[in-house]
C-alpha positions as CSV (number, residue, x, y, z in Angstrom):
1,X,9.1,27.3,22.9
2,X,7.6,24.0,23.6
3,X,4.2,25.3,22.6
4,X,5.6,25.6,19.4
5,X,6.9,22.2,19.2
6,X,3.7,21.4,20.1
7,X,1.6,21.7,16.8
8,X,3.0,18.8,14.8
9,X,1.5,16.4,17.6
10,X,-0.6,14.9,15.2
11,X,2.2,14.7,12.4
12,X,1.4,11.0,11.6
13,X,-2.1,10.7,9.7
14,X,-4.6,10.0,11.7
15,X,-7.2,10.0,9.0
16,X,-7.4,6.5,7.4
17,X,-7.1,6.0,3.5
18,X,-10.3,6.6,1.5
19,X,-12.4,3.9,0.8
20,X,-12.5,3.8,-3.0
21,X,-15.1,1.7,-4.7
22,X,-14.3,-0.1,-7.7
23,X,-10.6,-1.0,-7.2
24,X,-10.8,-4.7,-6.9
25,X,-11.3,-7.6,-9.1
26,X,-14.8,-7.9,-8.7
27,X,-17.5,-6.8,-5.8
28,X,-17.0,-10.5,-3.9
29,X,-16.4,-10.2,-0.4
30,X,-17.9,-11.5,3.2
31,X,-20.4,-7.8,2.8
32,X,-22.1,-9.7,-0.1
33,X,-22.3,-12.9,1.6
34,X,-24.7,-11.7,4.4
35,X,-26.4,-9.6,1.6
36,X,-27.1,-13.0,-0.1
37,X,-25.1,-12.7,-3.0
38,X,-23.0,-15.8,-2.9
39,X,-23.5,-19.0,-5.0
40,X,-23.1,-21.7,-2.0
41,X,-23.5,-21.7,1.4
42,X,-20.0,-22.2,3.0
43,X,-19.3,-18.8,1.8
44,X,-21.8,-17.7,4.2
45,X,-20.4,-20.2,6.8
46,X,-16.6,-19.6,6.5
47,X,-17.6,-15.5,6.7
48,X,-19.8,-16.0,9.8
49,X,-16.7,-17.5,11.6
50,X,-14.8,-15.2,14.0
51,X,-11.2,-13.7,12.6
52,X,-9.4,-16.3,15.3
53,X,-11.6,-19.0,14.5
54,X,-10.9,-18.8,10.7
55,X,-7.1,-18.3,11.3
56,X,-7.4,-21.2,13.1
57,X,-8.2,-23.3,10.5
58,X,-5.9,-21.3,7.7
59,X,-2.7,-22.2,10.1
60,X,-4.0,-25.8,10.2
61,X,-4.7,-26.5,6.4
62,X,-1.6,-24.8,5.5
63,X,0.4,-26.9,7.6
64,X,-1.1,-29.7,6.3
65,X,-0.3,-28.2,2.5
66,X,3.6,-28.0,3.9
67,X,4.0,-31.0,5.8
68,X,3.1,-33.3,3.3
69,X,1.7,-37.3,3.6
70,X,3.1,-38.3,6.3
71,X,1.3,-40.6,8.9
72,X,0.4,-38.1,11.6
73,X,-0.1,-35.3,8.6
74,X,-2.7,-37.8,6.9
75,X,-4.3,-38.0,10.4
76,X,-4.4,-34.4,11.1
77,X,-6.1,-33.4,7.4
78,X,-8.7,-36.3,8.0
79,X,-9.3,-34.2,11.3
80,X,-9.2,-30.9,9.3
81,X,-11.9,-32.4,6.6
82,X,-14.1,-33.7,9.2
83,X,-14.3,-30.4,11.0
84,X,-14.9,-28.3,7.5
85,X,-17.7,-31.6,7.1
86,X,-19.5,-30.3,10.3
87,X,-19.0,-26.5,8.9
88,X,-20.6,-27.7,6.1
89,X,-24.5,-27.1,5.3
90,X,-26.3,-30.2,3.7
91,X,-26.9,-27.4,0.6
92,X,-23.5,-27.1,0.1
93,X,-22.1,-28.0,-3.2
94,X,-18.5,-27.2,-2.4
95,X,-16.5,-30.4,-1.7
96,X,-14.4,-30.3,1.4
97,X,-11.0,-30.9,-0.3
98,X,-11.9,-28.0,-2.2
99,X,-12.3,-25.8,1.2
100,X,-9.2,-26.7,2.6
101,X,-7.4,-25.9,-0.7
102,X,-8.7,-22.3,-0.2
103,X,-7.7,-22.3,3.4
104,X,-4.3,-23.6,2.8
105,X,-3.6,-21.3,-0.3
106,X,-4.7,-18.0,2.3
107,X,-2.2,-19.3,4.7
108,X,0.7,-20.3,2.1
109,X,0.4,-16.8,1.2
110,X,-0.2,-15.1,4.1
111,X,-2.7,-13.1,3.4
112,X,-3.5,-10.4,6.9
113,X,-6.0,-11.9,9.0
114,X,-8.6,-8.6,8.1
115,X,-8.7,-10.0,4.5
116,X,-9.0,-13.4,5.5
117,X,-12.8,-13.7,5.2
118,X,-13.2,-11.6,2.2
119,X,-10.2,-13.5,0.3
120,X,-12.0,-17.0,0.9
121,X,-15.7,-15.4,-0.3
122,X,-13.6,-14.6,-3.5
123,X,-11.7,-17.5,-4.3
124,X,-14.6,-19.5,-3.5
125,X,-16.8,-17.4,-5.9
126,X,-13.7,-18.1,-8.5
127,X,-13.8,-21.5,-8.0
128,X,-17.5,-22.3,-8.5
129,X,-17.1,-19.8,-11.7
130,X,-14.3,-22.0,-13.2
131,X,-15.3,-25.0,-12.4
132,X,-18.6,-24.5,-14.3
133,X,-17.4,-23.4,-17.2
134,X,-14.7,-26.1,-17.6
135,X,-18.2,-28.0,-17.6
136,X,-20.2,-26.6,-19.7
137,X,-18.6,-25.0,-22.3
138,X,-18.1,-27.9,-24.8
139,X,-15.2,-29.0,-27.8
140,X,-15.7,-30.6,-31.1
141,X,-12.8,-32.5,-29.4
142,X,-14.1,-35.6,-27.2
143,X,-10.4,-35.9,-26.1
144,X,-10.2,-32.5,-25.0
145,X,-13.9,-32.0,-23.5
146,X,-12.8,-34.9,-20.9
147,X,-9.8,-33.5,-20.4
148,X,-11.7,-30.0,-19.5
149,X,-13.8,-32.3,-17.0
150,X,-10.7,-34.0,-15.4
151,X,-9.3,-30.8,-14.4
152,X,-12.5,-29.7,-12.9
153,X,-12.9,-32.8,-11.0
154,X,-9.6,-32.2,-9.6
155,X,-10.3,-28.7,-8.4
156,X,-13.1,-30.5,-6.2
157,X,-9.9,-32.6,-4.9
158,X,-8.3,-28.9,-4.0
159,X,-5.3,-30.3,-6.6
160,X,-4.8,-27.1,-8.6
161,X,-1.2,-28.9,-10.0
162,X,-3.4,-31.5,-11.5
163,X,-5.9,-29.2,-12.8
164,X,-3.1,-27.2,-14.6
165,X,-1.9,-30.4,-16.0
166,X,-5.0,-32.0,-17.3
167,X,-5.6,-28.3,-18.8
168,X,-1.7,-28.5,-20.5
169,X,-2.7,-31.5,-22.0
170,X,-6.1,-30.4,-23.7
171,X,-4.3,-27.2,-24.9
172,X,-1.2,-29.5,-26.5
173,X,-4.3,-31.6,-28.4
174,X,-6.2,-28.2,-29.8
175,X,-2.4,-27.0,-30.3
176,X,-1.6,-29.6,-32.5
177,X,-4.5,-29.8,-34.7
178,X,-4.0,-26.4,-35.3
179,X,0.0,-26.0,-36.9
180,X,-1.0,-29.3,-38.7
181,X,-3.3,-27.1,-40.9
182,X,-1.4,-24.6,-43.1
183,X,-3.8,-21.7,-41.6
184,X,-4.3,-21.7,-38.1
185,X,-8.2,-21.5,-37.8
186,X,-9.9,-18.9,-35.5
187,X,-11.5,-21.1,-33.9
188,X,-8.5,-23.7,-33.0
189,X,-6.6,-20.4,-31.9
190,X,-9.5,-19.3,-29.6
191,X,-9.8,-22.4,-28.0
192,X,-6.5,-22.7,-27.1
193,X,-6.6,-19.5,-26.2
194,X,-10.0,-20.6,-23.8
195,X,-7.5,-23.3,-22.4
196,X,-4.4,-21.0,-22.1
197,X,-6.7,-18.4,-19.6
198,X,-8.6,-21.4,-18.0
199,X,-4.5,-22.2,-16.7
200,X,-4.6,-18.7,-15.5
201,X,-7.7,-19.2,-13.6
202,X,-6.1,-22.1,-11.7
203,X,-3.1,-19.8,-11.1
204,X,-5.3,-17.0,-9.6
205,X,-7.4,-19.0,-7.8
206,X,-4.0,-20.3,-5.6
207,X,-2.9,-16.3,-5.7
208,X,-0.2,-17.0,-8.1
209,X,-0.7,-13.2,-9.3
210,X,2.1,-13.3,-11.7
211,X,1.7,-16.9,-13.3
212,X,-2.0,-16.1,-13.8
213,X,-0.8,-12.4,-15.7
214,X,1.4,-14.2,-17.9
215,X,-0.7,-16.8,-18.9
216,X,-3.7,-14.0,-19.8
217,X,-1.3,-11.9,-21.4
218,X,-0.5,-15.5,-23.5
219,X,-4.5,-16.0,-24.3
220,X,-4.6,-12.8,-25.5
221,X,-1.4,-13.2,-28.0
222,X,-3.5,-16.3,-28.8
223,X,-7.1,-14.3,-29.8
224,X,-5.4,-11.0,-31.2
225,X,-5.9,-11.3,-35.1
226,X,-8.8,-12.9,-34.4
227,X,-10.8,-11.4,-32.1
228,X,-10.4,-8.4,-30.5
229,X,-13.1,-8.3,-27.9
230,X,-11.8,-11.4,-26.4
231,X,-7.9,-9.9,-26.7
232,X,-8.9,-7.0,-24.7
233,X,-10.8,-9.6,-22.2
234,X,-7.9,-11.5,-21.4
235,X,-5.9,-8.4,-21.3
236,X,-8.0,-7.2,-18.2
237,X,-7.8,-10.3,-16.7
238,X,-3.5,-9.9,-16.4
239,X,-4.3,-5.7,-15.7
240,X,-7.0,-6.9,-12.8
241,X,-4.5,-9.7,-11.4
242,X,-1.9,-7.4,-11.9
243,X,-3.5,-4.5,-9.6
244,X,-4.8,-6.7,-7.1
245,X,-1.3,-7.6,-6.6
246,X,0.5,-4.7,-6.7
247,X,-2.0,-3.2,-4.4
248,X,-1.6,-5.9,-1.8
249,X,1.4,-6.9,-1.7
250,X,3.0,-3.6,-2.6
251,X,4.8,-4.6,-5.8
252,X,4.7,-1.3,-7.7
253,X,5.7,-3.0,-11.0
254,X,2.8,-5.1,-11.1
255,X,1.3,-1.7,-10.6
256,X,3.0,0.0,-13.9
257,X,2.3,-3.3,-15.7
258,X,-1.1,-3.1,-15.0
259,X,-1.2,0.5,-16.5
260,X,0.4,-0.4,-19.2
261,X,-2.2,-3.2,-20.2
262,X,-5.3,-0.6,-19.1
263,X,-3.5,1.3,-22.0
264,X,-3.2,-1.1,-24.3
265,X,-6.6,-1.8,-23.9
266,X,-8.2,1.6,-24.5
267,X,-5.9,1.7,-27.3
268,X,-8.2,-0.9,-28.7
269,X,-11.3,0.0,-28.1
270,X,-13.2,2.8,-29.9
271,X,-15.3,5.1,-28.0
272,X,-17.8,6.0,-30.7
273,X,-18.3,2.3,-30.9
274,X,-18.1,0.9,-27.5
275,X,-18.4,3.9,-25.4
276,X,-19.5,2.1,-22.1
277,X,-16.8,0.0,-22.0
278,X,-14.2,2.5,-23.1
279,X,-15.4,4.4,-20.2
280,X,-14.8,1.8,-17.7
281,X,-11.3,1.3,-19.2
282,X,-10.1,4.7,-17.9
283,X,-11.9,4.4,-14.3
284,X,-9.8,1.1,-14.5
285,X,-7.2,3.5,-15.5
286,X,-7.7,5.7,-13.2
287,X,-8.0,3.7,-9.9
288,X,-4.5,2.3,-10.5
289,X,-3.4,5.6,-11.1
290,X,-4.0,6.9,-8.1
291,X,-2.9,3.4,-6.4
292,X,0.7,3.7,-7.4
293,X,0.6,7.7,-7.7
294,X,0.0,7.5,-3.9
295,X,3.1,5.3,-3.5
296,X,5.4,7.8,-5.5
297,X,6.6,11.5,-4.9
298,X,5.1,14.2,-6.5
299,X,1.3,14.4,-8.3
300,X,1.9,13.4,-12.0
301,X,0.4,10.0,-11.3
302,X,-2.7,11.6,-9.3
303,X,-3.5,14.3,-12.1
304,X,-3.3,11.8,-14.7
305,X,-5.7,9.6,-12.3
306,X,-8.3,12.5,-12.3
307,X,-7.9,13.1,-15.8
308,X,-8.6,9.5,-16.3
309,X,-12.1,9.7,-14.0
310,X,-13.1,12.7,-15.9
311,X,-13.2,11.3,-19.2
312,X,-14.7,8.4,-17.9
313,X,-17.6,10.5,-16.6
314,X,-18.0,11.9,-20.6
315,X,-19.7,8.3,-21.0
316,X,-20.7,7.3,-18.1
317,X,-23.2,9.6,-17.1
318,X,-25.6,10.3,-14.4
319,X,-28.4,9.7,-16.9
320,X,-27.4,6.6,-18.9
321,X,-26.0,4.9,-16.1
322,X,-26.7,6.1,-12.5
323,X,-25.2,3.8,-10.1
324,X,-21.8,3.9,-12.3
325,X,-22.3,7.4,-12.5
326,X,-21.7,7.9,-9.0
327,X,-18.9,5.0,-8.5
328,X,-16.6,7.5,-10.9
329,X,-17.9,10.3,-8.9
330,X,-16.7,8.3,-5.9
331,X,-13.1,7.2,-7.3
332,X,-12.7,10.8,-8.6
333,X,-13.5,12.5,-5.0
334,X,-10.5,9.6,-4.1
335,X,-8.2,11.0,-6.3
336,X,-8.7,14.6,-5.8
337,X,-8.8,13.9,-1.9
338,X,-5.4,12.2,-2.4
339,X,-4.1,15.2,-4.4
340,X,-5.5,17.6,-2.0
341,X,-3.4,16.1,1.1
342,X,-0.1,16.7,-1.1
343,X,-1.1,20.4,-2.2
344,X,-1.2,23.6,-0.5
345,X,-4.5,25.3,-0.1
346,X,-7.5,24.0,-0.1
347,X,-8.8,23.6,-3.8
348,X,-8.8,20.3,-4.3
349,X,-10.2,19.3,-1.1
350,X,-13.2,21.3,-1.9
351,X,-13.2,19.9,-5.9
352,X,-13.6,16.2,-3.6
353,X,-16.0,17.3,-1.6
354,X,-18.0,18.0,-4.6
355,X,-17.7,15.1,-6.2
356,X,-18.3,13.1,-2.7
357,X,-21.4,14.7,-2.1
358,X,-22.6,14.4,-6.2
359,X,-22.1,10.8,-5.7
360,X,-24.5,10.2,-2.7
361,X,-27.1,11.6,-5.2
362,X,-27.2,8.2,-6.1
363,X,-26.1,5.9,-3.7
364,X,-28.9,6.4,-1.2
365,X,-28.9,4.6,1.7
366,X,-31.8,2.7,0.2
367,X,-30.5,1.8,-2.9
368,X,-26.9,0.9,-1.7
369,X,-26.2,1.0,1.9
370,X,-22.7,-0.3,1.9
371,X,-21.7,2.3,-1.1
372,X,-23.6,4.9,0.9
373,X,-21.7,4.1,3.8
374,X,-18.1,4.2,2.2
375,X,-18.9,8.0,0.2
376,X,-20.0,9.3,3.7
377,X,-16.4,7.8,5.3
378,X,-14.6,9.1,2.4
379,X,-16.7,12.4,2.8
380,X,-16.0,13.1,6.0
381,X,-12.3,12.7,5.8
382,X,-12.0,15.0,3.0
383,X,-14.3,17.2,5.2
384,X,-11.6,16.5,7.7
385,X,-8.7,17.6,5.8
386,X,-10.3,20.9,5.2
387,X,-10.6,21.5,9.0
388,X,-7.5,21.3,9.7
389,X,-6.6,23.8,7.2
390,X,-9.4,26.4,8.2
391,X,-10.1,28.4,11.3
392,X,-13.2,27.6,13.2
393,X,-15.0,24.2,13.5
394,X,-17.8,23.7,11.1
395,X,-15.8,21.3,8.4
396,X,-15.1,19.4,11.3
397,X,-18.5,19.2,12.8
398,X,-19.5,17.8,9.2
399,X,-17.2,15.6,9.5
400,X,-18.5,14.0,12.6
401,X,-21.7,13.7,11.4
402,X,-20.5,12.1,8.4
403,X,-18.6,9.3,10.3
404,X,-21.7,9.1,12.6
405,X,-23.8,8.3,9.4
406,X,-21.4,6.0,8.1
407,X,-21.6,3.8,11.4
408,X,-25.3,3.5,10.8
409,X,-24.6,1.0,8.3
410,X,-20.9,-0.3,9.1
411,X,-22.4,-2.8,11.6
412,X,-19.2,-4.4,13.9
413,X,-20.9,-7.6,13.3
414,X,-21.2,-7.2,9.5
415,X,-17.8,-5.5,8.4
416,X,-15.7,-5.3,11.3
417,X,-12.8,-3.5,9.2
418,X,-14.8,-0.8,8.1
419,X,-16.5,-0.2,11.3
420,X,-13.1,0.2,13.1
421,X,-11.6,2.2,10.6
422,X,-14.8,4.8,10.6
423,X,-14.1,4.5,14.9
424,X,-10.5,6.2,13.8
425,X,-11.7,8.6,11.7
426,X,-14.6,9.7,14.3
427,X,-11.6,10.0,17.2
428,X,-9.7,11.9,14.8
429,X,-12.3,14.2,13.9
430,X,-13.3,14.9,17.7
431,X,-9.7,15.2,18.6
432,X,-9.0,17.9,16.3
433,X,-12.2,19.5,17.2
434,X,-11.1,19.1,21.1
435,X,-7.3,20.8,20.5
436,X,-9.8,23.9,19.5
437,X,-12.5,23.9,22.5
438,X,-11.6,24.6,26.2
439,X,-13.7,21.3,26.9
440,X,-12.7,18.0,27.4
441,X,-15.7,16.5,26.4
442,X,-14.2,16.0,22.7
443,X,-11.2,14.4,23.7
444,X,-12.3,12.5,25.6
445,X,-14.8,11.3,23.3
446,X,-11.6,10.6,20.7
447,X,-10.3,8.4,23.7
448,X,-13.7,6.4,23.7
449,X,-13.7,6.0,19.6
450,X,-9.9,4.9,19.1
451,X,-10.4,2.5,22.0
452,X,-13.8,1.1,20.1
453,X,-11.5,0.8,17.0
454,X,-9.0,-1.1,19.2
455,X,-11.4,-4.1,19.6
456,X,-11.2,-5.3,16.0
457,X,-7.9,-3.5,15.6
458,X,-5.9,-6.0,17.5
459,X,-2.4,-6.8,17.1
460,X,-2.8,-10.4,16.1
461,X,-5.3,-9.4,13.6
462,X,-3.5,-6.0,12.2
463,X,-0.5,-5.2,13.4
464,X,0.3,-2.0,12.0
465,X,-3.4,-0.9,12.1
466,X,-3.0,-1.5,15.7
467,X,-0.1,0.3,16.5
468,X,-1.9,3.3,14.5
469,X,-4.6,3.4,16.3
470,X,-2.2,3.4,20.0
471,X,-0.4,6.3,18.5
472,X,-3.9,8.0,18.5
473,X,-4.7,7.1,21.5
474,X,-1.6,8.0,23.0
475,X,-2.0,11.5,21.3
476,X,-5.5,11.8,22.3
477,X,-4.5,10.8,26.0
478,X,-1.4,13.4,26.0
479,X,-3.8,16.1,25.0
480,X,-5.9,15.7,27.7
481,X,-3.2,15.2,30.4
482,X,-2.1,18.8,29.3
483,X,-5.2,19.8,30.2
484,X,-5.3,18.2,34.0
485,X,-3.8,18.2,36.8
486,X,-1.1,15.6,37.6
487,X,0.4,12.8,35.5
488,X,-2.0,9.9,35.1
489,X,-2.9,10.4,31.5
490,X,0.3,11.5,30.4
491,X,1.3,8.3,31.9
492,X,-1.2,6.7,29.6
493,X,-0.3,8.0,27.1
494,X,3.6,7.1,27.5
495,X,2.2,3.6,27.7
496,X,0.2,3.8,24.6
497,X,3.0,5.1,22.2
498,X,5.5,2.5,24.2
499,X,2.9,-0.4,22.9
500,X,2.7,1.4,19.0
501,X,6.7,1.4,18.8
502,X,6.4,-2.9,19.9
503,X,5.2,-2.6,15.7
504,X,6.1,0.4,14.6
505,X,9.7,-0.4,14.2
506,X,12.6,1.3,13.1
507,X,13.2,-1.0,10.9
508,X,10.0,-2.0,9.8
509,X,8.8,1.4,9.2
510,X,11.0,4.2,9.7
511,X,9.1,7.4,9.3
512,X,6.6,6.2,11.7
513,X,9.1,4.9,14.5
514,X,10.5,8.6,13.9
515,X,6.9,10.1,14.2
516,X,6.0,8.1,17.3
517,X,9.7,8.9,19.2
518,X,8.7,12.5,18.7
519,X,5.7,12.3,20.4
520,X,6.7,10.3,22.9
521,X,9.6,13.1,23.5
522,X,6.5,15.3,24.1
523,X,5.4,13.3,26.4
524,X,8.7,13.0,28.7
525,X,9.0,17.2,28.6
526,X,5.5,17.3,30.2
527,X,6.5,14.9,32.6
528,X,9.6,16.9,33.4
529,X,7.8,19.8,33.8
530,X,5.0,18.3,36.2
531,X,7.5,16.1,37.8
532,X,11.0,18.6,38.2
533,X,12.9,15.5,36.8
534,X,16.2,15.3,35.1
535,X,15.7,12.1,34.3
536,X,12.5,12.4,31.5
537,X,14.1,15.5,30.6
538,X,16.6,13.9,29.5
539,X,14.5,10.7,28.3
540,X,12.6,13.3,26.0
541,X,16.2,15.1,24.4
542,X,16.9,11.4,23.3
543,X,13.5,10.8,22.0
544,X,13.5,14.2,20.2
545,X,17.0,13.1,19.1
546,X,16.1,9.6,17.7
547,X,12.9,11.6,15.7
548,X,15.5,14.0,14.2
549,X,17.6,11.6,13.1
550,X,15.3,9.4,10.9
551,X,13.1,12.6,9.9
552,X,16.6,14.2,8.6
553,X,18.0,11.7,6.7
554,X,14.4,10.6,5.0
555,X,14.0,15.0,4.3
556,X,11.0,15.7,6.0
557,X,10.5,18.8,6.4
558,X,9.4,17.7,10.2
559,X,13.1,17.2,11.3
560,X,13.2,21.2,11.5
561,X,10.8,20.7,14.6
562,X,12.6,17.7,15.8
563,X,15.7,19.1,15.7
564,X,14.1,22.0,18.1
565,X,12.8,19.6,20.4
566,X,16.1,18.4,21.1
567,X,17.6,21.8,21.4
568,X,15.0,22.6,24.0
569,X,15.1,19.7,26.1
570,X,18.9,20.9,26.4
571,X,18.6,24.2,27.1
572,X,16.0,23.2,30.1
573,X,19.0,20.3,30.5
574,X,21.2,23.2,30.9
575,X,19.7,25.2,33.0
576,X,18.8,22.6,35.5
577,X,22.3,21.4,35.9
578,X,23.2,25.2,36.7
579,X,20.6,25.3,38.8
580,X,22.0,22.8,41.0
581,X,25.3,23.5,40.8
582,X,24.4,26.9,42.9
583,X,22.2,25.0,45.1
């Protein structure tokens, strides 16, 4: 009966989630720092810092932000400013004050150490963005054009408050002019409009997701009888803020909003007019579609997601624009993957790989290594999936080679996330393939991988990530000890799940506590068996017991196994005790 039991060792995921291209704000990150794609040079600096280095210096400018003026805080942030000043290269055109506003907006807001670097490359991008065009982009209004340079100047000074209110102040002048006429001029209403999103900007570049939405959604109130290309502008800026946090910080409203604007703005742009730009409305569509479809129950979200991709690909096509072409491709292989996990059979799965493998038609490795890199992750888990639902091992051998491509280009020293997460997905792979060859040589090769992973997966830096990737490894080590004599590696692998369940918690994450209490009663029955002891016997009926519990009340269909765990441990329980009792 155990053998039974046996098969939903792997119930937690162990394939990361695809690597969709296209789903944030814009392509700014640490990736296009080393490719040289950054407008100063502390981008390059802060990005080249290790992940504990950099925290280091979040923690320390947001304590700064918190503690205020006093004497020893003053003292501390001249310390801080003097260190970014070494950081510094003599190129740089990025004040110090302005660094340590970044650094202490990360930290206020706690963004995970993974996305630290990234985050900083962005806002930084933001900052240089916004500060030039409060320069350069002039007003009849003297008043107002020194107003505009006041509030860049105190962006230099990292004081956003002051930039908002310098901003305020310009937008109450252009405001005023305007209801003293008896028609509001376009051009009065589009300036204030300019202000009213240039407010937004200072929101978003201190993360203030929902201040910064509002205050587009304003602009574009502002702009709509006038202008309609600039209404639908601002109206993607609040549906980009919008996503960005929703996706992050898992506020599925922001989500739904953010749909709802994508709507509104394909409701206002005509295809036979501006068919490019309608067709990058419904990939925006689509990609937070699928982001919030993969939060909720059921598939409505995920079809309407590929429906979404599919018309985009009616205007964006391989022909007219190639490299676009293949991003849809790319989100569309996401979307189907995604639906393909939640459906029986393996259509979808197949109708991903298709659309995976069309994509790398254009992103070559020459052309665009990193995009290259991300369709052959994504490949390879949906190459994955299919293995596990088909006899024999050759979608899994593809998948290997997939993930072994994709670590080509996801250099450890160049995107550490990416690298580590590909690690997961190549111990996955090998580990399924192992549970279907008499050799060890695949498991143990899983082993190798998930421990790789577990050198930029640390606990400080990922927590749940982390505790994933010790699940794995605890599987991975169980598996093998099944296949040895003694009880080393199932000791191992006790130890491994005992450090995943330090995060994942009952509280924290349920489903996952419950996933990793199964296993671990797994564990404890092969120990009993090895071992002749009552005692993890009995240590594995509770496990089982804790895993039914939580897997019942949440109605997985798991807790049908759990619940049979438990009623084996206590029939072996059982039998045991009588055992003795005629001894």
């Amino acid at each position: 009966m155990i053998g039974a039991l046996l098969a939903i060792g792997l119930l937690v995921s162990t394939t990361p989630p695809v690597m969709a291209l296209g789903d944030t704000l814009e392509a700014r990150d640490c990736a296009s720092a080393v490719d040289g794609d950054v407008r100063d040079s502390i981008i390059n600096v802060i990005c080249g810092l290790s992940p504990e280095e950099l925290k280091e210096l979040v923690a320390w400018a947001a304590r700064d932000a918190v503690d205020g003026a006093e004497a020893a805080t003053e003292a501390r942030h001249v310390e801080l400013l003097a260190r970014l000043g070494q950081l510094t290269p003599p190129d740089s055109d990025f004040p110090v004050q302005a660094v340590a506003a970044i650094l202490a907006v990360l930290g206020e807001e706690e963004v995970p150490l993974e996305r630290l670097a990234d985050t900083f490359a962005q806002l930084a991008e933001e900052h240089l963005e916004l500060k030039h065009r409060l320069r350069t982009l002039e007003s009849d209004d003297p008043e107002v054009q020194a107003l505009r340079e006041q509030a860049a100047a105190a962006l230099d000074e990292g004081a956003h408050d002051l930039a908002r209110v310098h901003l305020e102040a310009a937008r109450g002048l252009v405001r005023a002019k305007r209801e003293a006429l008896k028609e509001a001029p376009a051009a009065q209403s589009l300036e204030e409009a300019q202000l009213v999103a240039e407010q937004g900007d200072v929101e978003r570049a201190r993360l203030a997701h929902s201040e910064a939405a509002a205050l587009y959604e304003e602009a574009a109130a502002l702009t709509e009888a006038f202008d309609p290309a600039a209404t639908r502008g601002y109206l993607g800026q609040a549906a980009d803020i919008l996503y960005y946090f929703g996706k992050y910080k898992g506020d599925n409203a922001a989500l739904a909003r953010s749909i709802a604007l994508r709507g509104e703005i394909l409701a206002g742009t005509e295809r036979a007019v501006e068919p490019l730009d309608w067709a990058l409305a419904q990939m925006k569509l689509g990609i937070a579609l699928k982001s919030l479809g993969e939060r909720e129950p059921g598939t409505a979200r995920l079809e309407e997601a590929v429906a979404a991709f599919r018309l985009a690909l009616k205007e964006r096509t391989r022909d007219r624009v190639p490299l676009d072409w293949a991003m849809t491709q790319m989100n569309l292989g996401n979307a189907l993957a995604s639906l393909g996990e939640r459906e029986p059979g393996t259509a979808r799965l197949e109708e991903a790989v298709a659309a995976y493998r069309l994509a790398l038609e254009e992103f070559t490795r020459d052309r665009a290594p990193l995009d290259w890199a991300r369709t052959q992750m994504n490949l390879g888990n949906a190459l994955m999936r299919l293995g596990e639902r088909e006899p024999g091992t050759a979608r899994l051998e593809e998948a290997v080679a997939a993930f072994r491509l994709a670590l080509e280009e996801f250099a450890r020293d160049r995107v550490p996330h990416e690298w580590a997460r590909t690690q997961m997905s190549l111990g996955a792979a090998l580990q399924i393939l192992g549970e279907r060859e008499p050799s060890t040589a695949r498991i143990q090769g899983a082993i190798a991988a998930y421990r790789l992973a577990l050198g930029e997966f640390t606990r400080d830096r990922v927590p749940l990530d982390w505790a994933q990737t010790q699940m794995n490894l605890g599987l991975a080590l169980r598996f093998l000890g099944e296949r040895e004599p003694g009880t080393a590696r199932l000791e191992e692998a006790l130890a491994a799940l005992r450090l995943a369940l330090e995060e994942r918690t009952r509280d924290r994450v349920p489903l996952e506590w419950a996933f990793t209490r199964f296993n671990m009663g797994i564990v404890f029955f092969r120990l009993g068996e090895r071992r002749h002891s009552m005692e993890n016997f009995e240590e594995a009926q509770r496990a089982f017991q804790d895993g039914a519990v939580v897997l019942e009340a949440a109605g997985h269909p798991a807790a049908v196994r759990a619940a049979a765990g438990v009623k084996i441990a206590q029939e072996v329980l059982s039998a045991l005790a009588d055992r003795e009792a005629q001894e």
